[in-house]
Structures are given as C-alpha cells and as structure tokens.
N, C-alpha and C positions, 0 to 999 in steps of 0.2 A: 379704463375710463371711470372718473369717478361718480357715483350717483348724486344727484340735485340733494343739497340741504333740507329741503322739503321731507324728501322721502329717509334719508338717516335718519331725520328725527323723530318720526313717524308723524309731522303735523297734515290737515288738511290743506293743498294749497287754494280750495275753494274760499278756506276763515284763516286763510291767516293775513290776509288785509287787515281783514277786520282787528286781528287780534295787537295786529300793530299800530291799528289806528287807537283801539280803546289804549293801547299802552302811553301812547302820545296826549292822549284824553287824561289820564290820571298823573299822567305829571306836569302835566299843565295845570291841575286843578292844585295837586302839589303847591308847585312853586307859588301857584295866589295864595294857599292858605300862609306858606313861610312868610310873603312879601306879607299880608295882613298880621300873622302875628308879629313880625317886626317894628310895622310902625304904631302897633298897641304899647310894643315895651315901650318905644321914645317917646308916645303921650305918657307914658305911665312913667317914665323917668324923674326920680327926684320925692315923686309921692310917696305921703307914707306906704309900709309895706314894700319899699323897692328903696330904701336905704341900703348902700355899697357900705354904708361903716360896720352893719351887723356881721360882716362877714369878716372885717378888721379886727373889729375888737373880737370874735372868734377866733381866730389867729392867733393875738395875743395870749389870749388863754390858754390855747395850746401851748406854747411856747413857755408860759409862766408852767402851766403845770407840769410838763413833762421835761422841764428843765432847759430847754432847747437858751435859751438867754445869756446867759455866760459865752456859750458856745457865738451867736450870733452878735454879740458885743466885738470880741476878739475877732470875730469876721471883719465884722467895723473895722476895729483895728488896724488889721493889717490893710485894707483895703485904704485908709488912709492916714496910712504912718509918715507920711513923704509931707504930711500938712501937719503932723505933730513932731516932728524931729528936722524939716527941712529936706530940700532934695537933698544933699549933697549927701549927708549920715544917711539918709534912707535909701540910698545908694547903694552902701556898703554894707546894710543890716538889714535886720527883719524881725518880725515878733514869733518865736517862737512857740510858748505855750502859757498858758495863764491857769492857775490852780489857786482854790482856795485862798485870794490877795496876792499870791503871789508870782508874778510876772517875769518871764525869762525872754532875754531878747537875744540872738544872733549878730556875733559880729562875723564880717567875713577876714578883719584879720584883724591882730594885738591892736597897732595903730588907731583905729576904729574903736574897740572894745575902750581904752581907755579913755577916748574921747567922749564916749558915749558912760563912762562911769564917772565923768564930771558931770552931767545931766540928770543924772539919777535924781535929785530932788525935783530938779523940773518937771521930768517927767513924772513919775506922783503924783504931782498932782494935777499935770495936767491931763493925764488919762485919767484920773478919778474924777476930775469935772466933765471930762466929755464924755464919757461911757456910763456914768452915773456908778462904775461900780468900787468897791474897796480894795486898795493897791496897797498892801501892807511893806513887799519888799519887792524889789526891782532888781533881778543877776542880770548881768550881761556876763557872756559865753564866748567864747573866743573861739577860733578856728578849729577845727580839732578838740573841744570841748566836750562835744556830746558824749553820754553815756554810754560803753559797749553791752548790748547784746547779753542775754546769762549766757550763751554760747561762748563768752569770748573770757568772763568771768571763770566759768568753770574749768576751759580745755589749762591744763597741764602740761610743762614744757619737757619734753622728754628728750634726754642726753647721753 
C-alpha cells in the first residue's frame, strides 16, 4: 500500500491548505500585475520611447554591417523570381547563387537555358532595379552544369 503524498513529501498536512491557498494567492496577484503591465504597454504604444522602428532600423544595421544584405536580396530573389521571369520560365529555373555582380541562374533543361539567355539583358536590369543591387553579368547553367566536387577533380581513372 502506498503512503499518502503528505507523508512522502515530508509536508505538514495541518499547513498545507494553507500552503496551497497562499500558492493560489500569489498567482492571482501574478496574473493582475501581468493584466496591469499589459494595458500600461497599450496606453504607452506609439509614445515616444516605445517606437517599433528603433528596433528596425537596428536590424538593418546589423544586416549592413555584418554583410547579411546581398545574402537577403538574393533571398528576395528567389522568393520572387516567378514575378521577375513569369510563371512559366520560373517553372523551369531558379537563382542559383549571386557573387560579387555576378548572377547565376539554373535551368532545369537546354530548352529553358536558352530561353532564358535571350532574357539576359532584361533581366539586368530588372533585378538591378528591384534589388537595388549591381548585376554586372548574368550565366545561365544548364542541367548537369554545376561544378564537381575537388573529389571528383582530383580521383584518377585507373585502367
């Protein structure tokens, strides 16, 4: 048989009402202080000292300093290349990688690829006006284009 919870724990069961009324007490006093500081923020929303941009333009600064910006442009990008090339091409392709102007885009077959290297002036400049940033040249990559591996460089065919 097992012993009462009381006695395992070693509490008094003379205080432990008690103990679990003040527990009832202090989270009730709790929860008024949360509900009270809550509706301090929403009068205080918008005042100075509780501007939402400082944290923005914080942001950015990280972003400018630590280079993070190229990287989240090209997020852009891809996220909406199907509005800069049309469904149908955006279909069949993807953005690749973006270095120093210079922009590589995915085809997933020749067909596409060439398609997409009659656009090349278009696109130019229209991802330099949308992205704000310098698109000096623009590959499209064909299926089976990517680079292999130094593993795949270096092995030696042996016969």
């Amino acid at each position: 048989m097992k012993r009462p919870v009381d006695q395992s724990l070693g509490l008094d069961p003379r205080k432990l009402p008690a103990q679990v009324f003040q527990r009832f007490v202090r989270r009730s006093l709790d929860r008024k202080s949360r509900r009270r500081k809550s509706e301090s923020a929403w009068e205080a929303f918008g005042k100075p000292g509780r501007d939402p941009l400082a944290l923005a333009s914080t942001v950015e600064s990280m972003a400018d300093h630590d280079g993070w910006v190229p990287h989240l442009k090209v997020a852009q990008l891809r996220d909406h290349w199907d509005q800069v090339v049309g469904p149908a091409i955006a279909a069949h392709s993807r953005v690749g990688s973006y270095r120093q102007g210079r922009l590589v885009i995915q085809a997933s077959t020749p067909v596409w690829a060439t398609q997409l290297n009659y656009l090349i002036p278009q696109l130019k400049t229209t991802v330099a006006q949308r992205l704000r940033m310098p698109v000096t040249e623009v590959v499209v990559a064909g299926p089976g284009s990517s680079r292999p591996g130094p593993w795949v460089r270096s092995r030696k065919r042996s016969r």
